[in-house]
N, C-alpha and C positions, 0 to 999 in steps of 0.2 A: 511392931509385928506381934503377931499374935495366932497359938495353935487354935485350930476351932474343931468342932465337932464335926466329925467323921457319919455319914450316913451311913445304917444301915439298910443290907436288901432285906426289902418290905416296906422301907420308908417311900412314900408317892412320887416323891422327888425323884429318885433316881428314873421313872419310868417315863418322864417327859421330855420331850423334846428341848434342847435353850435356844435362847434369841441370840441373835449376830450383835456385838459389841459395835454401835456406833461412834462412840468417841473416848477417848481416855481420858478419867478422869481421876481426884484424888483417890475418892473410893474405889475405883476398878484396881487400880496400882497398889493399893493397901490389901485387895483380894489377892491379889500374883502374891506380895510378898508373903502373906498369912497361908498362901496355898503351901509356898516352898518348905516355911516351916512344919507347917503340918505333915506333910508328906513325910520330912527328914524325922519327924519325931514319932510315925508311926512306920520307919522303917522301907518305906516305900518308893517306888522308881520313878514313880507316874500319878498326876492325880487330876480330875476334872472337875468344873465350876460343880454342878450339881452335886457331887461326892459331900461339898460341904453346904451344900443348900443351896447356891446361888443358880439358876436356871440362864448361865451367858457362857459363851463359845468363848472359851478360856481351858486351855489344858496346859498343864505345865508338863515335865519329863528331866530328868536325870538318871541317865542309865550307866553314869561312870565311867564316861566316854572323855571328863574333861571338859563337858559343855553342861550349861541350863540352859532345856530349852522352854521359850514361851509362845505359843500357838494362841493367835485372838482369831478365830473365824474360818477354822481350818477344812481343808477340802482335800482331800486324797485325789490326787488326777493321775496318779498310776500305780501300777504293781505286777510282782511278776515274782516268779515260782510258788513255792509252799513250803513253809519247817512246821512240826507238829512236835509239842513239848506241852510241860505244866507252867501253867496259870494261875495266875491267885489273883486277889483284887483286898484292897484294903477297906471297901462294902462289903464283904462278906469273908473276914478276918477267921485265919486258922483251916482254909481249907482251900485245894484248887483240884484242877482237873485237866484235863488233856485239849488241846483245842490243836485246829489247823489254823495258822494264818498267813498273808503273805511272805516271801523272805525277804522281800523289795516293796518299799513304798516309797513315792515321791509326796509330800504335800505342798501343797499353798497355802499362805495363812498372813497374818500381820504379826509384829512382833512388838514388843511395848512400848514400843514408841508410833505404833500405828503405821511402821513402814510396811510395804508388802516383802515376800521374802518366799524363797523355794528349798524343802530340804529333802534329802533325800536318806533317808535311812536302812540299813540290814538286819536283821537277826534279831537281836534283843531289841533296837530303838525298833525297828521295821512292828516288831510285834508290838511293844508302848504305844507307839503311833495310834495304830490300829484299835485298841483295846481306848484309848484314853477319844479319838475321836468318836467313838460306838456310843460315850456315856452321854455324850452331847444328842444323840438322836434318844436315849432313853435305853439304849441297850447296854446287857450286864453279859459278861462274856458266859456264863452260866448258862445263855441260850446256844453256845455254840459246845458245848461238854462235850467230846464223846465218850460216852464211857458214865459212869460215876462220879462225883465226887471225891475227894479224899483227906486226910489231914493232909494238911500241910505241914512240911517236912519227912511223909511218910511217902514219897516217891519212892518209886525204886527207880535208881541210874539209868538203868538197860529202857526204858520206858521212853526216855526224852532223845528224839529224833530231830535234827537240825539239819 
């Protein structure tokens, strides 16, 4: 295993679209494992194939739930209410901002062994989900901001609504 380099936003990568993972291979499985690291060693919940270069429908998630999860080809087929809170993305490290996102998603996906599989998540996974499948269509959650920018770590409490 191995950490790899973190995209930044501005790099082209992040702004395209990935391809659906046809088959598992050594290489694809060496990505999953290289993602987990990396994510863990830049402190992170959530990370997606393009984040580190690779343009394939691969998102991983640990939101300290007791689970890792692995998402190959993932599809949101539902959701339901809204929490609005800060965001950060570890593409654009040291800052977040406010965003809406579901409080409910279900998705569809394969998991690393190419089985198919349904999950369904709340609150913090619900928003992971959400933010980590976006990167795969090319989107940075920076398009959904309201508001400003901010450091990060400079929220104020009263701000984050769930």
């Amino acid at each position: 295993m191995a950490v790899r380099q973190i995209r930044i936003m501005g790099d082209d990568i992040l702004t395209k679209k990935c391809k659906p993972v046809k088959e598992m291979t050594g290489r694809t499985m060496e990505l999953i494992e290289d993602m987990f690291e990396t994510m863990y060693e830049a402190n992170g919940c959530g990370l997606a194939a393009p984040q580190v270069g690779v343009l394939k429908q691969i998102v991983i998630i640990d939101v300290d739930d007791g689970n890792q999860y692995v998402m190959i080809n993932p599809e949101i087929i539902g959701q339901e209410g809204s929490q609005t809170g800060y965001e950060g993305c570890l593409s654009l490290p040291g800052k977040s901002g406010i965003v809406t996102r579901p409080n409910y998603v279900k998705v569809k996906a394969l998991d690393e062994n190419m089985e198919p599989y349904e999950l369904e998540g709340e609150g913090l996974l619900a928003r992971a989900i959400c933010h980590e499948v976006a990167h795969l269509e090319g989107q940075m959650y920076v398009e959904l901001v309201e508001g400003e920018l901010v450091d990060a770590g400079a929220e104020p409490e009263e701000g984050i609504t769930e």
